[in-house]
Each structure stands twice: as structure tokens, then as C-alpha cells.
C-alpha positions in Angstrom: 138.3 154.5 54.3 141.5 154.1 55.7 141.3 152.6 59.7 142.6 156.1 60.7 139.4 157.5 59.6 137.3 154.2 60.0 138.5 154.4 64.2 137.9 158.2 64.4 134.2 157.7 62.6 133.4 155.0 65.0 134.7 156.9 68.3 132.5 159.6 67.1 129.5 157.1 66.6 130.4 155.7 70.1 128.5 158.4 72.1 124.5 157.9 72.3 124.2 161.8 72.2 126.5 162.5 69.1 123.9 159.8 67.4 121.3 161.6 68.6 122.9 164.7 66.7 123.2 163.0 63.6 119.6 161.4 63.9 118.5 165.2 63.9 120.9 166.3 61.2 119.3 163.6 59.3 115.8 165.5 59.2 117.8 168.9 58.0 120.2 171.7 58.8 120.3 173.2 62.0 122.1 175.5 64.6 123.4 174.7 67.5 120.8 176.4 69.7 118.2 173.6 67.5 120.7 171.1 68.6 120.5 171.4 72.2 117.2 172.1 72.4 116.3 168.6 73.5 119.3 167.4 75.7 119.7 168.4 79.2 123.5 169.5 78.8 125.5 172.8 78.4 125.4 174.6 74.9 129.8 174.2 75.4 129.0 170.4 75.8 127.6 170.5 73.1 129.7 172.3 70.8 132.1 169.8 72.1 130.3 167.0 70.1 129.6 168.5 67.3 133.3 169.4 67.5 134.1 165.7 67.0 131.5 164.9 64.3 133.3 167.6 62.8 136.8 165.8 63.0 135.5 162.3 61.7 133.7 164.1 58.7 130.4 163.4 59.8 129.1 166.6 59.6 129.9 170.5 58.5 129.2 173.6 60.0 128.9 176.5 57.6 128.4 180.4 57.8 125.2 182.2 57.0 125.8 185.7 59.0 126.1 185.1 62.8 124.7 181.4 62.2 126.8 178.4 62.3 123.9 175.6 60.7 125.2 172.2 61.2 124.5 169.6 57.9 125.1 165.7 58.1 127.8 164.9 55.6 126.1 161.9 53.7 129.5 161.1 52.1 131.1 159.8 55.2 127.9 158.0 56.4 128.3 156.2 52.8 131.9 155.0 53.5 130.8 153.6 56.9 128.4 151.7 54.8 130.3 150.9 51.9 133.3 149.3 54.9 130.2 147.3 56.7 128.9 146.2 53.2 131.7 142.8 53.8 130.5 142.7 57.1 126.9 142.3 56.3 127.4 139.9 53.0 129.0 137.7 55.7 126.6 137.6 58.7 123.6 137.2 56.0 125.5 134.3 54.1 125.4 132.7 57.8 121.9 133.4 58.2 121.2 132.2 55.3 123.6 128.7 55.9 121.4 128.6 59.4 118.1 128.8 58.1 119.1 126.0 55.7 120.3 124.0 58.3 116.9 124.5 60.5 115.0 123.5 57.5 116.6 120.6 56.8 116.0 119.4 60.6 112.6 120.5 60.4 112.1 118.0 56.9 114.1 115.1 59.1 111.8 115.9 62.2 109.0 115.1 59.9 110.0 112.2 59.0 110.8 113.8 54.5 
């Protein structure tokens, strides 16, 4: 993912209500109407964040008649992941060095 993408992705990810988007994408498809069902802000609001979903790649919007459904793109959720992977090999490697380290004083507390 090059940072181009990687800064757009996480600009979209930034907003607690485009999260809240995705978290219902997650469960399936669904229009916009389904969207904003649950948040107390204008249908143009938001079209507005599912216009920068959109732009990071995060989601897809296709045509079925007059309907515009909305589908999470998995694909760009995977190269999130797949940039955090290094990320999370290094702050569980710490945790692991830590715990180590606490059991080790725990064994000299105890006199081992």
C-alpha cells in the first residue's frame, strides 16, 4: 500500500461515523437510506462519507435499478492489515520481552 493510499485509508478511518458505516457494511450490503437509518445526520451528510470511503477503497457502491447498495471492500481492509502486521509483530515481541522481565522479578521476589 503505498503512504498515498495508506494516509487516505486512515483519514477515512479517522471519523467515528464512517467506522460506524463500515461496522454495518460488515454485516452486508446496504443502501444509503439503511445507512442513515441509525445516525442523527442528513441523508447529504451522509453521502458525503460514504463519498470518502469510496475514495480510500473501502467500499463500492453499485447499481441494481434506482438503488445504489453500498458493499465493504474486504481487499483494502486486508492491506490495512497486512501494513499493521510489522506494527503488531513489534508491540507483541515487547509484550512478550515485558512479561519475561516481570517473571523474572516475580522468581527473584521469591527468593528462586
Amino acid at each position: 500500500m503505498n503512504a498515498d493510499a495508506l494516509s487516505q485509508t486512515f483519514s477515512a478511518l479517522a471519523d467515528p461515523t464512517r467506522r460506524a458505516i463500515l461496522a454495518r457494511l460488515a454485516e452486508g450490503e446496504a443502501t444509503v437510506n439503511e445507512i442513515a437509518a441509525p445516525f442523527a445526520i442528513s441523508l447529504p451528510a451522509v453521502s458525503r462519507h460514504l463519498k470518502v470511503l469510496e475514495a480510500a477503497g473501502l467500499i463500492t457502491r453499485g447499481r441494481d435499478a434506482q438503488w445504489r447498495p453500498c458493499r465493504l471492500e474486504p481487499a483494502a481492509l486486508k492491506r490495512l492489515d497486512d501494513w499493521l502486521e510489522r506494527y503488531r509483530r513489534f508491540w507483541s515481541g515487547g509484550f512478550d520481552k515485558m512479561q519475561a522481565y516481570l517473571d523474572d522479578l516475580k522468581r527473584k521476589e521469591k527468593g528462586e
